[in-house]
C-alpha positions as semicolon CSV with decimal commas, in nm:
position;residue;x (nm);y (nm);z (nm)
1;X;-7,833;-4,963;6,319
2;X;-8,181;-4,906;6,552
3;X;-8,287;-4,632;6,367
4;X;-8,232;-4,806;6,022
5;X;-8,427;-5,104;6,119
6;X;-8,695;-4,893;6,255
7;X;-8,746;-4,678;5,978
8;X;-8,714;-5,019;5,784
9;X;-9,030;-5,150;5,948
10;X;-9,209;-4,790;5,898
11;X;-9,194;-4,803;5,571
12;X;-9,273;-5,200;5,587
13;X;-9,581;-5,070;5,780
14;X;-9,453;-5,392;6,070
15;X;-9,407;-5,079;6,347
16;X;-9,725;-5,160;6,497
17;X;-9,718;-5,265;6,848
18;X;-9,859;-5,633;6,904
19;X;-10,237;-5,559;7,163
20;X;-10,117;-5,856;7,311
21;X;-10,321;-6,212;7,331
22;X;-10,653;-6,079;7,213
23;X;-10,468;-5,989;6,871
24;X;-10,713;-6,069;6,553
25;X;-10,750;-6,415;6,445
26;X;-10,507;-6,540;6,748
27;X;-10,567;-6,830;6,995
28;X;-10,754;-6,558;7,259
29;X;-10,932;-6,388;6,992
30;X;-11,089;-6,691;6,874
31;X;-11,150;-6,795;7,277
32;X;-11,333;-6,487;7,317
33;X;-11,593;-6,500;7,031
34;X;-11,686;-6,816;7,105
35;X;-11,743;-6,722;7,425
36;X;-11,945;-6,452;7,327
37;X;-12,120;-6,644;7,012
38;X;-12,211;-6,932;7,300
39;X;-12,339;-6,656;7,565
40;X;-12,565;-6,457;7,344
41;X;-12,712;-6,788;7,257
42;X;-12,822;-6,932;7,607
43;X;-12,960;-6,610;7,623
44;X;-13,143;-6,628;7,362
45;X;-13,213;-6,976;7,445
46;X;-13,349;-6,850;7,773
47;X;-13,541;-6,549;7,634
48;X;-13,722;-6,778;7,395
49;X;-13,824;-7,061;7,643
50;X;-14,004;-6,804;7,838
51;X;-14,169;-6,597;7,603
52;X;-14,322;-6,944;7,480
53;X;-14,416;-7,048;7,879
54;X;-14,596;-6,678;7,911
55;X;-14,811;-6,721;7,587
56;X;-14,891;-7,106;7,619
């Protein structure tokens, strides 16, 4: 029975084995971009707000 439903889920292509909480478009996926989006913007923040103090 196994190696029915496995070669079920081959050919259903749902063999794949789940990354784990950092899978696409679940709760730590979504965590971790915004992280990211929200870093790279303070730095950016940052980087702008003295470039503008060294010219002015």
């Amino acid at each position: 029975m196994d190696y029915k439903n496995s070669a079920v889920k081959k050919m259903m292509q749902q063999d794949k084995i789940d990354p784990g909480g950092f899978s696409f478009m679940e709760p730590g996926w979504w965590a971790l971009h915004a992280t990211a989006i929200t870093a790279i913007w303070v730095i950016a923040d940052r980087m702008a707000r003295s470039s503008s103090e060294r010219d002015g």
